[in-house]
C-alpha positions in Angstrom: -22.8 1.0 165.8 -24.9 -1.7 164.1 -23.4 -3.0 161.5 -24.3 -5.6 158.7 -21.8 -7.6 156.9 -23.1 -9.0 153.2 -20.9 -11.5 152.2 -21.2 -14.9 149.8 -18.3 -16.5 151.3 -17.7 -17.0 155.3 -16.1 -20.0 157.5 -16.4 -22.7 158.1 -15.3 -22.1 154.9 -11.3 -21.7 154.4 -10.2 -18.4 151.9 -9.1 -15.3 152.0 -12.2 -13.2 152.0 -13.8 -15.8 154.4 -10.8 -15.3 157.3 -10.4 -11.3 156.3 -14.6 -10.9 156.9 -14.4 -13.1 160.1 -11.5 -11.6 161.5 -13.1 -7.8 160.9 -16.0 -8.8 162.2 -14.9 -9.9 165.4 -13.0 -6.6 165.9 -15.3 -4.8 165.5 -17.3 -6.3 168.0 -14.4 -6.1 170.3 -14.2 -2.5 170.1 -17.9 -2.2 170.9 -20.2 -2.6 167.9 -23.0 -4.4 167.5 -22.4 -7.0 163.9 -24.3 -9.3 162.0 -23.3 -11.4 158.9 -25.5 -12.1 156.5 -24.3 -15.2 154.3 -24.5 -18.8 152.3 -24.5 -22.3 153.6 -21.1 -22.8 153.6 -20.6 -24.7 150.1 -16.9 -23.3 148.7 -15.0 -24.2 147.1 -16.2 -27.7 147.5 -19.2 -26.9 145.1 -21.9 -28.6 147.5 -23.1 -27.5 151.0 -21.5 -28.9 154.1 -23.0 -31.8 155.5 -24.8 -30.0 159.0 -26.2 -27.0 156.9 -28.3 -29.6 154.5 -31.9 -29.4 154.1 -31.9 -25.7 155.8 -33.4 -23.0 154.3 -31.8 -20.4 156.9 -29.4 -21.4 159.8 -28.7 -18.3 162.7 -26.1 -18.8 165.0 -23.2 -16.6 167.1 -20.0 -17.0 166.7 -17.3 -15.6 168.4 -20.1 -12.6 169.6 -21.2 -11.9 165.8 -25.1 -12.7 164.9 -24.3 -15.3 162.1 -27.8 -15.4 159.2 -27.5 -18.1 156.6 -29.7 -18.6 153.4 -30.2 -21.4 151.1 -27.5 -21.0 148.0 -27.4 -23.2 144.6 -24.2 -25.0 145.2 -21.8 -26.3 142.0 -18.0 -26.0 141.5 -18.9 -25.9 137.6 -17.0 -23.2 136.1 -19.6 -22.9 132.8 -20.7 -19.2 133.0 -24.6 -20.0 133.2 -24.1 -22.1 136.2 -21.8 -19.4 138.0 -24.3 -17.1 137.7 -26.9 -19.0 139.2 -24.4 -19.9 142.0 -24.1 -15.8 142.1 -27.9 -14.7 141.6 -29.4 -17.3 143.9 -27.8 -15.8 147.0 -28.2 -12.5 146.1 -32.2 -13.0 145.8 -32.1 -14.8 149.0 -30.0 -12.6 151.0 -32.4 -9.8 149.9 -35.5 -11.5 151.9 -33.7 -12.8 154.7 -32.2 -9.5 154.6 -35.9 -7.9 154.5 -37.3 -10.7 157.1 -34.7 -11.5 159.7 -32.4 -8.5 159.7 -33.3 -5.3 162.0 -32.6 -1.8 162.0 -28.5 -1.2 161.2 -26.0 1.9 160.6 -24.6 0.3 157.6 -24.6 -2.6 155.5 -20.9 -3.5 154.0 -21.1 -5.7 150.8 -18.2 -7.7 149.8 -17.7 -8.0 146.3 -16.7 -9.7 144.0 -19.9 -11.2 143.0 -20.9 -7.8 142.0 -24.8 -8.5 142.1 -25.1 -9.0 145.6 -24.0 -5.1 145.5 -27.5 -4.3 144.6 -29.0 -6.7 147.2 -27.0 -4.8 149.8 -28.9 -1.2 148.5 -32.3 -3.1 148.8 -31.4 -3.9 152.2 -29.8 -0.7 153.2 -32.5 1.2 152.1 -35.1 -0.7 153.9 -33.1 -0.2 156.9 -32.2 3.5 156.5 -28.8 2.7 156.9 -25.5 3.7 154.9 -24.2 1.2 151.8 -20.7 0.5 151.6 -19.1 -1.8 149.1 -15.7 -3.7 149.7 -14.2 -4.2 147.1 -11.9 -7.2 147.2 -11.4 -8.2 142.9 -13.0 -5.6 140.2 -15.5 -7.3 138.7 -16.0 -6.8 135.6 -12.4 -6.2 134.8 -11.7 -9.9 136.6 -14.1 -11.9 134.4 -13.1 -10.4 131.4 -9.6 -10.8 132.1 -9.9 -14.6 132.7 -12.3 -14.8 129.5 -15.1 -16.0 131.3 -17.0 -12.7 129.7 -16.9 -11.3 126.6 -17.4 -7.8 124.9 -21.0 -7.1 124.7 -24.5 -7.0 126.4 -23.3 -8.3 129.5 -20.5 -6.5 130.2 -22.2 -3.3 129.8 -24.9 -4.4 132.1 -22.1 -5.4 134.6 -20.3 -2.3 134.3 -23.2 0.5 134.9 -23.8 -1.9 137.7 -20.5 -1.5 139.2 -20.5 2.4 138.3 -24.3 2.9 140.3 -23.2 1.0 143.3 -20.2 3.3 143.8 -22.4 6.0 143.6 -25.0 5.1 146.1 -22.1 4.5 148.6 -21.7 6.9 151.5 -17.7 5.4 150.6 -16.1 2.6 148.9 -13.0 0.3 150.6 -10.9 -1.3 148.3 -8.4 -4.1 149.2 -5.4 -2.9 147.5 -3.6 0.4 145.9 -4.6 -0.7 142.5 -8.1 -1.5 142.9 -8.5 1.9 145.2 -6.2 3.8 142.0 -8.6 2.4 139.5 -11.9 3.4 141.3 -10.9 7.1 142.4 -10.0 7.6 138.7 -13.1 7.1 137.7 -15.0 8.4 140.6 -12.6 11.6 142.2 -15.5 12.6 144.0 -16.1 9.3 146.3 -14.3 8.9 149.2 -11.9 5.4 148.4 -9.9 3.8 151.2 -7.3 1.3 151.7 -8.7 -1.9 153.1 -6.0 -4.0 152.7 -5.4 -8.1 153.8 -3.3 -8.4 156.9 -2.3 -10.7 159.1 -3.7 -11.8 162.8 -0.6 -11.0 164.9 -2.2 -13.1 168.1 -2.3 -16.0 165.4 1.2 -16.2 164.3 3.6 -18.8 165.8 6.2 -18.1 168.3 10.0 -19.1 167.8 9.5 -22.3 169.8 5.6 -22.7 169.0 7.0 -22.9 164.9 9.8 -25.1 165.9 7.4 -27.5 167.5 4.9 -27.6 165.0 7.5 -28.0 161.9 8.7 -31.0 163.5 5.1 -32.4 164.1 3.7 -31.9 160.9 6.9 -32.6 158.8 6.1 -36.1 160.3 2.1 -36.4 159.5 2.9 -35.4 155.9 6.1 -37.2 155.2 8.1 -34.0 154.8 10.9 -35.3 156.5 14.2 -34.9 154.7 12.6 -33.1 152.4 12.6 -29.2 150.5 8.9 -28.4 150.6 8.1 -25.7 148.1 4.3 -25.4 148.9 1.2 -23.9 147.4 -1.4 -22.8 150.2 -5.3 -21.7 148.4 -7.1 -21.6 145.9 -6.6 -23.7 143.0 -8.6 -21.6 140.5 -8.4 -20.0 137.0 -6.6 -16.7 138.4 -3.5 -18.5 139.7 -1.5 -20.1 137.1 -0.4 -23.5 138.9 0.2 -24.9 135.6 3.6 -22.9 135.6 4.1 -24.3 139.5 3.9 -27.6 137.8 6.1 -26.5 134.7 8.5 -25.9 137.6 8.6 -29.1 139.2 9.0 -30.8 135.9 12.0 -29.0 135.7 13.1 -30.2 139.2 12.2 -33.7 139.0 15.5 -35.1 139.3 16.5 -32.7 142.2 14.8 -35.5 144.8 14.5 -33.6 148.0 12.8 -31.3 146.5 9.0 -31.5 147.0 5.9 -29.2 145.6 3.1 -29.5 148.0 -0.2 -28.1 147.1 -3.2 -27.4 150.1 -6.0 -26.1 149.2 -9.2 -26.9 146.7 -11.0 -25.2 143.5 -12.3 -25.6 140.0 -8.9 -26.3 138.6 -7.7 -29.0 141.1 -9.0 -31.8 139.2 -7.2 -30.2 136.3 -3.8 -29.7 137.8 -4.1 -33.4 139.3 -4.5 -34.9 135.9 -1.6 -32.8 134.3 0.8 -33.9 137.2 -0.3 -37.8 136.8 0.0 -37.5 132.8 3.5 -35.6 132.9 4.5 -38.2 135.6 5.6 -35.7 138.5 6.6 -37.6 141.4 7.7 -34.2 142.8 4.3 -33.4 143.2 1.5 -34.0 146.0 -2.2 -32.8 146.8 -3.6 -32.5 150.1 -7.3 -31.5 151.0 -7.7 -28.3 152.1 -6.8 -26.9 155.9 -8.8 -25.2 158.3 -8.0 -21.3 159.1 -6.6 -22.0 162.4 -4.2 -24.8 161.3 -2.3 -22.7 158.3 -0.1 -21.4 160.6 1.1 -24.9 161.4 1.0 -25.8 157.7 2.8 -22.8 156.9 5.6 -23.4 159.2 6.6 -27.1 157.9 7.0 -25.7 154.6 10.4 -24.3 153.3 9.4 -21.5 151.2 5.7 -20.5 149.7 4.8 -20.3 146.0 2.8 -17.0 145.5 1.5 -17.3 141.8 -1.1 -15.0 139.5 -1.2 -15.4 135.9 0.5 -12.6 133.8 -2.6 -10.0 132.9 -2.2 -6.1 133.5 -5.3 -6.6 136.0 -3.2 -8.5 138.3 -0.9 -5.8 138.7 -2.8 -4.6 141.3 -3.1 -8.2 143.4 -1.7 -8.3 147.1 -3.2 -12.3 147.7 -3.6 -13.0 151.4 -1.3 -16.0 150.8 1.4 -13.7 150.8 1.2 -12.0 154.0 -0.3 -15.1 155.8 3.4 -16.8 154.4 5.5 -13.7 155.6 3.6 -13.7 158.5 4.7 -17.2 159.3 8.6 -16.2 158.3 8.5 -17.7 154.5 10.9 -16.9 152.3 8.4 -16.0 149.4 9.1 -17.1 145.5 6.2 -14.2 143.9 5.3 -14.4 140.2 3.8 -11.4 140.1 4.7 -8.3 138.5 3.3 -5.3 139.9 2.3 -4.6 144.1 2.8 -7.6 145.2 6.3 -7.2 143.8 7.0 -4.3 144.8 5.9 -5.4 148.2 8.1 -8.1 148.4 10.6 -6.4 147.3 10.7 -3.4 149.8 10.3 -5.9 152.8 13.4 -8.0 151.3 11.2 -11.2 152.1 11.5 -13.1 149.2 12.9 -14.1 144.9 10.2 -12.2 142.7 10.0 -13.7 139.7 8.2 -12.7 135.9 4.9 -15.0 136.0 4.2 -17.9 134.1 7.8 -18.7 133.6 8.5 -22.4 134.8 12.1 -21.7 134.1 12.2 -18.8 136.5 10.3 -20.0 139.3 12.2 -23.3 139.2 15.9 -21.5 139.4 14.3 -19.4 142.0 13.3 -22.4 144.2 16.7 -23.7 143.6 18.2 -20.9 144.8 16.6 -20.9 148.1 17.1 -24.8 148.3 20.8 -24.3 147.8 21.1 -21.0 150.3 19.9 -21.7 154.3 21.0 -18.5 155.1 19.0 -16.7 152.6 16.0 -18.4 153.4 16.1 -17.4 157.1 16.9 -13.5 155.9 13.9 -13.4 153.8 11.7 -15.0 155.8 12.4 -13.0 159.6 12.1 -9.7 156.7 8.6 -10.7 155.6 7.5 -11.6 159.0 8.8 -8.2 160.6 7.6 -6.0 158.1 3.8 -7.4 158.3 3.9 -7.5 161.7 4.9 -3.2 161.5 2.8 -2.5 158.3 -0.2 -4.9 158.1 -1.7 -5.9 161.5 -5.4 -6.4 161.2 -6.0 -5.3 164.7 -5.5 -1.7 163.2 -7.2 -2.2 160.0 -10.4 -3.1 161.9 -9.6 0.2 163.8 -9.7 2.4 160.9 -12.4 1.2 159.1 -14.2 1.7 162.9 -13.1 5.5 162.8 -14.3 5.1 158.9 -17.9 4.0 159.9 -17.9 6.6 163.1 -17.0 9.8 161.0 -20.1 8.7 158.0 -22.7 8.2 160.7 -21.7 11.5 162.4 -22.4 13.3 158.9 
């Protein structure tokens, strides 16, 4: 099949949706399809496009045996609504006529949304092609933005929701990236074929016994980790997460001195959580820039147990981040503030202390507990790592959403 992935966000940029998108597509070409990515100069969540994609208008390359289109994006980290929308609207214009110009004949065209507008992009170009649409849905937009209170009751959100409810119509089927977001659209739509899409984990990528051994040591030592707890924070720093209550934490830690919060990663809220950790005079707490895809792993493995935080909102009850199965992957125990399926996750692979978010107090005894308790740590993290490894191997995720694509063009 030809296929044609229409996506915002794609490496060399580090995230989940850019290493999930990457990874599928690269399967899929392994198991004999023919896939192009249509996408931005790489710009997030720095707010400004990378240095070699400057000045371009549209960059093609192929990576990894994927046909790689980028278009011309406006760039900002700003998190004022008008500007996001710009960031959002601007792609999705110029994705529809690179999408019209550059792009041939395909048997579908996958959007991944969130932003939601680039769903209707991916019906211009689906149509033009005479191929089938299929959104992706990785956040429900507009439930997200409203949730966070970047959108408010009225014009807008009306607008955004008949959007959302005409793209799941025109889809020959609709994948969602976890049980709550595939619950919430089959309730609404019982008609439209929903299915499980879920984040997984790379098994070729993770780290042997020796291989994690080696590379704790090594990078324990470039980041002064050495005779240290590390408690560490791996993503995006953004509204959605809560780190304030990671931070809340580590005041309530200070004077436990080898313990150490390390955050990796970038966003709109870093410079935020930077300031808060200076003024409350955390010395507990360190930033680093963030890591490339490929060296997580390593990252992962010199840390002592990962941080999986969402703030407390009914929509996040449906949230499995990839964080969490990249850090059970890499045999973390896990400290999840997250009530809902990422709990219950957690808890039915026995891979880690789940926790009531935004409670500083909780998260903090929980860390303590794993600080005090070697044994436990090494229970709950060979638990994670097992049970991702049995359920969540995104070698057979790309294969289902192959016999997915297969069974719509044979209708």
């Amino acid at each position: 099949m030809r296929i044609l992935f229409l996506t915002q966000y794609f490496p060399p940029e580090t995230g989940a949706a850019q290493n999930r998108i990457s990874d599928l597509a690269r399967r899929l070409v392994e198991l004999g399809n023919s896939v192009t990515v249509l996408t931005a100069m790489p710009n997030y969540p720095q707010g400004k496009i990378l240095r070699h994609f400057r000045g371009r208008v549209v960059h093609e390359a192929t990576e990894e045996g994927v046909r790689v289109l980028r278009t011309w994006i406006y760039a900002t980290k700003s998190k004022r609504f008008p500007l996001r929308m710009l960031n959002y609207i601007s792609f999705s214009m110029m994705a529809v006529m690179l999408g019209l110009w550059k792009v041939g004949r395909h048997d579908f065209v996958i959007v991944e949304s969130p932003p939601l507008f680039l769903g209707l992009s991916g019906l211009l170009i689906s149509r033009s092609k005479h191929a089938g649409f299929v959104m992706n849905i990785s956040d429900l937009w507009p439930e997200s933005v409203v949730a966070l209170g970047i959108l408010q009751e009225g014009f807008l959100l009306r607008l955004a929701t008949r959007l959302e409810e005409y793209l799941y119509r025109k889809s020959v089927f609709v994948t969602g990236q976890t049980e709550g977001i595939v619950e919430s659209i089959n309730e609404r739509f019982p008609k439209k074929l929903v299915a499980l899409q879920p984040n997984g984990i790379c098994r070729e990528c993770l780290l042997e016994e020796g291989q994690r051994g080696e590379a704790r040591r090594r990078i324990r030592q470039e980041f002064a980790f050495d005779g240290q707890f590390v408690a560490g924070y791996a993503g995006l720093h953004g509204l959605a997460q809560g780190l304030e209550t990671v931070l809340g934490a580590a005041e309530l830690l200070r004077d436990v001195h080898p313990i150490r919060f390390a955050f990796f990663g970038d966003g709109p809220d870093k410079e935020r959580l930077m300031y808060l950790a200076e003024e409350r005079g955390l010395p507990n707490v360190h930033f680093y820039a963030s890591q490339s895809g490929a060296r997580m792993p390593e990252i992962l493995a010199a840390l002592d147990t990962a941080i999986i935080p969402l703030r407390k909102h009914v929509l996040f009850r449906g949230a499995l981040p990839s964080k969490l199965f990249e850090s059970m992957g890499a045999g973390l125990p896990t400290v999840v503030s997250i009530q809902g399926e990422a709990q219950a996750l957690v808890e039915s692979a026995q891979a880690g202390l789940c926790i009531e978010p935004e409670n500083p107090r909780a998260m903090a005894e929980a860390i303590l507990k794993l600080y005090r308790d070697s044994h436990l740590r090494n229970v709950l993290g060979e638990n994670g790592r097992r049970y991702v490894i049995q359920h969540f191997d995104r070698a057979e995720i790309a294969e289902r959403l192959n016999r997915l694509l297969t069974a719509a063009k044979a209708c």
